[in-house]
LOGU-448496 format. One record per atom (N, C-alpha, C): x, y, z; chain. Coordinates in steps of 0.1 Angstrom, whole numbers, plus 5000, padded with zeros to 4 digits. Layout:
+------+------+------+----+
:   px :   py :   pz : ch :
+------+------+------+----+
:    X :    Y :    Z :  A :
...
+------+------+------+----+
end
This chain:
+------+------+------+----+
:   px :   py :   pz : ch :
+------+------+------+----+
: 7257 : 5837 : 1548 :  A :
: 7256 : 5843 : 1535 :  A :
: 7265 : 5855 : 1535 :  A :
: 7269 : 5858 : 1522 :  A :
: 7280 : 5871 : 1522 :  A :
: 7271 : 5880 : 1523 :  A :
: 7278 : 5894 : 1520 :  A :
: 7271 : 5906 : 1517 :  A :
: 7267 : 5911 : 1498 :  A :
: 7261 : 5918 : 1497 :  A :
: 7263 : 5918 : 1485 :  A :
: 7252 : 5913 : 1477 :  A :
: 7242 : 5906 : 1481 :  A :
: 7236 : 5896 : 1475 :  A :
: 7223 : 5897 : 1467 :  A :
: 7219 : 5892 : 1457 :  A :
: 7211 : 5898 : 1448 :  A :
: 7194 : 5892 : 1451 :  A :
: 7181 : 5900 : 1454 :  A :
: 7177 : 5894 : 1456 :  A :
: 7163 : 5890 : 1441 :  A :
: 7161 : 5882 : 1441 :  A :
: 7154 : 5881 : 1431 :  A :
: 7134 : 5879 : 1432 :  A :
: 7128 : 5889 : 1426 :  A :
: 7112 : 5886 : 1435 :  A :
: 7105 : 5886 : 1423 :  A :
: 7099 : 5874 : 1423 :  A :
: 7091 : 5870 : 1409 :  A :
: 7077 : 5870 : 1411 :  A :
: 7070 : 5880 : 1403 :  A :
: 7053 : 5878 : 1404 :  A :
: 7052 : 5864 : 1403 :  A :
: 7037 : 5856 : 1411 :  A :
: 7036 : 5844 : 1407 :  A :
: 7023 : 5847 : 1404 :  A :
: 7012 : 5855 : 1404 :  A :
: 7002 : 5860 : 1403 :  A :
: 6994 : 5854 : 1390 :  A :
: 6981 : 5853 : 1392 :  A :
: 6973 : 5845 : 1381 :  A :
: 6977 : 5853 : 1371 :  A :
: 6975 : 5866 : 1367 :  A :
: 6982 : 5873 : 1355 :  A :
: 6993 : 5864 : 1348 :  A :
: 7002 : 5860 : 1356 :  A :
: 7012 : 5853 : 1350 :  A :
: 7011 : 5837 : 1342 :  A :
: 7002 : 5834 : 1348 :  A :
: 6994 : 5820 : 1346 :  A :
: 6993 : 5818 : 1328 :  A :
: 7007 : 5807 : 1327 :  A :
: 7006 : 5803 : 1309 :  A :
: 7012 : 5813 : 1300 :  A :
: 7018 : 5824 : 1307 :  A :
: 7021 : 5832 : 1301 :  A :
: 7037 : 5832 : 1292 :  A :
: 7037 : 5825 : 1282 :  A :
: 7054 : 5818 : 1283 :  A :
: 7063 : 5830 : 1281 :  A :
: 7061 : 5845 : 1277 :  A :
: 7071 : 5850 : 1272 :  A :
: 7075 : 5858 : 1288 :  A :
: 7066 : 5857 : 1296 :  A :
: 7069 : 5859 : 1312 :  A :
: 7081 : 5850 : 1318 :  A :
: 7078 : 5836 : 1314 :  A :
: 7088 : 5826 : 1320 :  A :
: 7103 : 5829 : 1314 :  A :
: 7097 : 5828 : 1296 :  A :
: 7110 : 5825 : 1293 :  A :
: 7118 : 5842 : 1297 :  A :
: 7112 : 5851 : 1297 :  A :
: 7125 : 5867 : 1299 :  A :
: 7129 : 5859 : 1314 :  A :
: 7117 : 5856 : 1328 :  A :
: 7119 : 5851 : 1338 :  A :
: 7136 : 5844 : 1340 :  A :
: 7132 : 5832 : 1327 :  A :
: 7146 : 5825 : 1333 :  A :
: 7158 : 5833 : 1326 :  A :
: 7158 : 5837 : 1316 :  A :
: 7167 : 5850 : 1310 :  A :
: 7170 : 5856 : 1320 :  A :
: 7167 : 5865 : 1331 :  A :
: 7169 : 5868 : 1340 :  A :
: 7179 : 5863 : 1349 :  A :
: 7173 : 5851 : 1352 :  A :
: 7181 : 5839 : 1362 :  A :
: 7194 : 5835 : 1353 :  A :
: 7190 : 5830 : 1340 :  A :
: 7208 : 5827 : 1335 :  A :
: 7215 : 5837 : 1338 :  A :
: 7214 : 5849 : 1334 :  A :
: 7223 : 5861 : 1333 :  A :
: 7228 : 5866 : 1352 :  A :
: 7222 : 5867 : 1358 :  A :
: 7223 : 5872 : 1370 :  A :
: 7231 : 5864 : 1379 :  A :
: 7224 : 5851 : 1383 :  A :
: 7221 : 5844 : 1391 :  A :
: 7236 : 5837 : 1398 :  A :
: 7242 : 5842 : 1411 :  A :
: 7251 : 5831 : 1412 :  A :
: 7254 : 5826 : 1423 :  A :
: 7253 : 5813 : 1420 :  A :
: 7248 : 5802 : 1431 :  A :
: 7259 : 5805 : 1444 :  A :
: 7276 : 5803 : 1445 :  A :
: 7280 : 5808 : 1457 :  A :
: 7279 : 5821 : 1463 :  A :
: 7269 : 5829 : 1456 :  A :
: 7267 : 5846 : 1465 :  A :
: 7262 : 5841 : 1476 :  A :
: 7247 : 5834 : 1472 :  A :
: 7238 : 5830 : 1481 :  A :
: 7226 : 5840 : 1478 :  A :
: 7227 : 5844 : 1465 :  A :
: 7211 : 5849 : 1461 :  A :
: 7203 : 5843 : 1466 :  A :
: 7195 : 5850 : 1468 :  A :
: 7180 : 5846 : 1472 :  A :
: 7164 : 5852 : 1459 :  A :
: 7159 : 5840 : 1465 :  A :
: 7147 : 5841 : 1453 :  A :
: 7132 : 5841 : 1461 :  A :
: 7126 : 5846 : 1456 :  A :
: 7110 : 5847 : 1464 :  A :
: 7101 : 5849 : 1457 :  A :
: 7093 : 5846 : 1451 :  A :
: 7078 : 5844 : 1444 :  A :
: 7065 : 5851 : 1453 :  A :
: 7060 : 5860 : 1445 :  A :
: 7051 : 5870 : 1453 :  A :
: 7038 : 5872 : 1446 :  A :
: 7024 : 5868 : 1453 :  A :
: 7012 : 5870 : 1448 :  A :
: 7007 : 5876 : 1459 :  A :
: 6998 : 5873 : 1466 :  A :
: 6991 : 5878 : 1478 :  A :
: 6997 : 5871 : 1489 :  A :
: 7008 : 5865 : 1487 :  A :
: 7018 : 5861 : 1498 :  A :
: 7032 : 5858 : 1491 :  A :
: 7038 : 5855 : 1504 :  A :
: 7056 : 5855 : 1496 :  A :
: 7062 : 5839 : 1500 :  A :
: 7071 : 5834 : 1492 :  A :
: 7073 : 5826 : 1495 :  A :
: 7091 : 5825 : 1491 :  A :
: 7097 : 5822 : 1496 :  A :
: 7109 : 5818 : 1495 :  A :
: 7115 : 5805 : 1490 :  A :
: 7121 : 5804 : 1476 :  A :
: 7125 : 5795 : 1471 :  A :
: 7138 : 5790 : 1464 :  A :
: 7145 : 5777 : 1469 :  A :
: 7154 : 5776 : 1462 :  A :
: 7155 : 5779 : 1451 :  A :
: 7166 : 5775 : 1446 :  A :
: 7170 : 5775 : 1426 :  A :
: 7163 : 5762 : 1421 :  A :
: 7163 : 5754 : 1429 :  A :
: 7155 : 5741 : 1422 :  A :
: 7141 : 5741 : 1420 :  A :
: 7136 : 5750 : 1429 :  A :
: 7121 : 5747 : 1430 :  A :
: 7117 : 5762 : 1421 :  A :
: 7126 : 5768 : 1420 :  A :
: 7120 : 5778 : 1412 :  A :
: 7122 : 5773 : 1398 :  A :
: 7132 : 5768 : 1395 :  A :
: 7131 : 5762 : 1379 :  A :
: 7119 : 5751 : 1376 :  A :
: 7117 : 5743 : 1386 :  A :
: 7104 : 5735 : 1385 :  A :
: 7089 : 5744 : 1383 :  A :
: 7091 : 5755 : 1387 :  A :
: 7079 : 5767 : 1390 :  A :
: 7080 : 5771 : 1374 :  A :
: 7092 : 5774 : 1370 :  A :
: 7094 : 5779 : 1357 :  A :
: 7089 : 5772 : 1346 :  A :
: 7096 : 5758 : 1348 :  A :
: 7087 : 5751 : 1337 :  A :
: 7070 : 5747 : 1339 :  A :
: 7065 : 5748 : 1350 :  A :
: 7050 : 5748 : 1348 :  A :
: 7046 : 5757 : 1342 :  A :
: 7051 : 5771 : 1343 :  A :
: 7043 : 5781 : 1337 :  A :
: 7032 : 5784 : 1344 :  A :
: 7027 : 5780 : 1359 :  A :
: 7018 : 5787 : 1367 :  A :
: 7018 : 5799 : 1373 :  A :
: 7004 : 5802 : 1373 :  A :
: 7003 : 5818 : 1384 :  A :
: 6991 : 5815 : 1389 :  A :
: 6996 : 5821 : 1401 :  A :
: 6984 : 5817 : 1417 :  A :
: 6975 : 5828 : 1420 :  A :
: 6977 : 5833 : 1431 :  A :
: 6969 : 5840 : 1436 :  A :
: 6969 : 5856 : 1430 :  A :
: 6965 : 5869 : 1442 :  A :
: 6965 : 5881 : 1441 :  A :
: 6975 : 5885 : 1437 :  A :
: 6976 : 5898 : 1437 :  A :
: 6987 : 5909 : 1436 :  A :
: 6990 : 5915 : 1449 :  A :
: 6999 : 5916 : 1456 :  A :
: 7005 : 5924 : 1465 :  A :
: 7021 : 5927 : 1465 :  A :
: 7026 : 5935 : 1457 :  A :
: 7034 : 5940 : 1455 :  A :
: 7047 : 5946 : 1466 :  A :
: 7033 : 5952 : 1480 :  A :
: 7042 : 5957 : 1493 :  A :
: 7050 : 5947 : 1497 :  A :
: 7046 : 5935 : 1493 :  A :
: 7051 : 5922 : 1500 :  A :
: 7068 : 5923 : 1499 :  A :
: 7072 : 5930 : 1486 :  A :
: 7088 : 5930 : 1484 :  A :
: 7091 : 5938 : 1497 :  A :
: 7089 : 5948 : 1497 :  A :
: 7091 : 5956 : 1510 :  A :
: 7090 : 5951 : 1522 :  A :
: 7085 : 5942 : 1526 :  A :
: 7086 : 5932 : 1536 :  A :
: 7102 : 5923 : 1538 :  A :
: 7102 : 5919 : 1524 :  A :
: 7113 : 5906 : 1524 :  A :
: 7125 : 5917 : 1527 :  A :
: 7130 : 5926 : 1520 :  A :
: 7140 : 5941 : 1519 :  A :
: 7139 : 5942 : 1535 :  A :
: 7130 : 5943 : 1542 :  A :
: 7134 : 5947 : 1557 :  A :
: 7136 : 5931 : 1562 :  A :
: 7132 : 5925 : 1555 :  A :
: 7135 : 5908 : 1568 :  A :
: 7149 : 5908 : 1566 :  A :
: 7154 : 5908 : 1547 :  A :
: 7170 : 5904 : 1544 :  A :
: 7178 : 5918 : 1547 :  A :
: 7171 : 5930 : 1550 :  A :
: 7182 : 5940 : 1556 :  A :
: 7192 : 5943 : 1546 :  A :
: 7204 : 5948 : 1556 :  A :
: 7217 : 5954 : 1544 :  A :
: 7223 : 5942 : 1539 :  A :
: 7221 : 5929 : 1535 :  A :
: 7228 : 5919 : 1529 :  A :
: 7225 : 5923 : 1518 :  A :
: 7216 : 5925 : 1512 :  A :
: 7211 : 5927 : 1498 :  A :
: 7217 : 5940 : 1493 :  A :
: 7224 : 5937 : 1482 :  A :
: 7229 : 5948 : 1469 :  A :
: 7218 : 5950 : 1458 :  A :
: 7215 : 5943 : 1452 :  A :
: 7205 : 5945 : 1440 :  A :
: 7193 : 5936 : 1444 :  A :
: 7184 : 5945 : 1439 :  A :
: 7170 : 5936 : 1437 :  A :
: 7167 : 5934 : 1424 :  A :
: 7160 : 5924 : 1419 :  A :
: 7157 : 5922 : 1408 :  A :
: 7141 : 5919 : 1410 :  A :
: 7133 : 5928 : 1406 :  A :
: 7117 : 5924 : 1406 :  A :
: 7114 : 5925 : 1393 :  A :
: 7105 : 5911 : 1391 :  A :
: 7098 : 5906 : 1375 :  A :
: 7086 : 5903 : 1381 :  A :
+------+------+------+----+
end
């Protein structure tokens, strides 16, 4: 992976669950941002984290589901796993 890289951390939390004006800014987000040779990275966060391709997060997007709790510290976790690679974060 370069340096530089954007990371993207999306509530998946029941709050979110059906909520379409969440998905659609969601992928508004992802069109605008998102670019595949950086090597962005994307991660979905409720009361755990999960790391996800571009494919499986657009599949995520069109459900329109939300899971579990809220834990928010959890970004602060991924930020020290991915270290100084990461330039921008993007949290939705």
């Amino acid at each position: 992976m370069q340096s530089g890289l954007t990371l993207f951390a999306f509530d998946c939390s029941g709050s979110v669950n059906n909520i379409s004006l969440y998905f659609t800014t969601l992928q508004s987000i992802v069109d605008k941002y998102y670019v595949k040779d950086r090597g962005d990275i994307f991660v979905k966060w409720d009361n755990i984290f999960r790391y996800e391709t571009y494919e499986e997060l657009q599949t995520w997007i069109k459900s329109q589901k939300g899971y579990g709790g809220t834990r928010a510290e959890l970004i602060a976790q991924v930020l020290k796993e991915q270290g100084p690679k990461i330039k921008h974060l993007i949290d939705y």
